[in-house]
C-alpha positions as CSV (number, residue, x, y, z in Angstrom):
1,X,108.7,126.9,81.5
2,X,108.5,123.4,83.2
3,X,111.4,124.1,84.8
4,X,110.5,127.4,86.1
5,X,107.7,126.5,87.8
6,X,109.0,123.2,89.1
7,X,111.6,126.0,90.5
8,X,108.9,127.7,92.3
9,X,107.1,124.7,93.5
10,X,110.6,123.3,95.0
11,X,111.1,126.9,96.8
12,X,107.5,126.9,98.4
13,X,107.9,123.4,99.6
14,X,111.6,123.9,101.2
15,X,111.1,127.6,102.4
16,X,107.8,128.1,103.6
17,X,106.7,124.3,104.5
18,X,104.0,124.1,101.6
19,X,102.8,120.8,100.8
20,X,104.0,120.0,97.1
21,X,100.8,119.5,96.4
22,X,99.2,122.8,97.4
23,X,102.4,124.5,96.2
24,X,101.5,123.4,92.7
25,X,97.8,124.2,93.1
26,X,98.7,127.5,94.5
27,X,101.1,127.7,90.6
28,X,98.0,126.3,89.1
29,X,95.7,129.3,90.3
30,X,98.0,132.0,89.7
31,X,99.4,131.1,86.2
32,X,98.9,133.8,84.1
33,X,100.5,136.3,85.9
34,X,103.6,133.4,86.6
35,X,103.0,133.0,82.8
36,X,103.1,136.7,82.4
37,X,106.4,137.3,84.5
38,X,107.9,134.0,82.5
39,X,107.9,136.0,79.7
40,X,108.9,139.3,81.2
41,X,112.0,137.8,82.7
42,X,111.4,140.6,84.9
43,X,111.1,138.6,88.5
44,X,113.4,134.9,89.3
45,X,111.1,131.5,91.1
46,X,112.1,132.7,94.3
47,X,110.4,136.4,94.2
48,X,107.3,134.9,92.6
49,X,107.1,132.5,95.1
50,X,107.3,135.3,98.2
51,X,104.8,137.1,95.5
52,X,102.1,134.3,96.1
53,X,103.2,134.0,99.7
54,X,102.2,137.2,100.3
55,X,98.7,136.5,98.1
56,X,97.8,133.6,100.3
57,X,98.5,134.5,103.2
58,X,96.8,138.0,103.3
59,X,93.4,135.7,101.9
């Protein structure tokens, strides 16, 4: 799991300019459903990554 969302941090910061830090705060918030889609297998770092993208940028 560490390594899945160091995955996602690491794709926020180098494709959409996020600052580490508020990469791993935005993880932070949403991690149940990253949790939840961990254990799914169902969606890869980079789709949950566009997934919070598109969270925080419509708020």
């Amino acid at each position: 799991m560490p390594a899945f969302t160091i995955s996602i941090i690491n794709y926020l910061a180098k494709y959409y300019y996020i600052n580490s830090d508020e990469a791993k705060e935005m993880v932070n918030d949403e991690w149940d459903y990253i949790e939840q889609e961990y254990i799914n297998g169902s969606n890869t770092p980079k789709d949950i990554a566009k997934y919070l993208i598109s969270l925080y940028m419509v708020a």
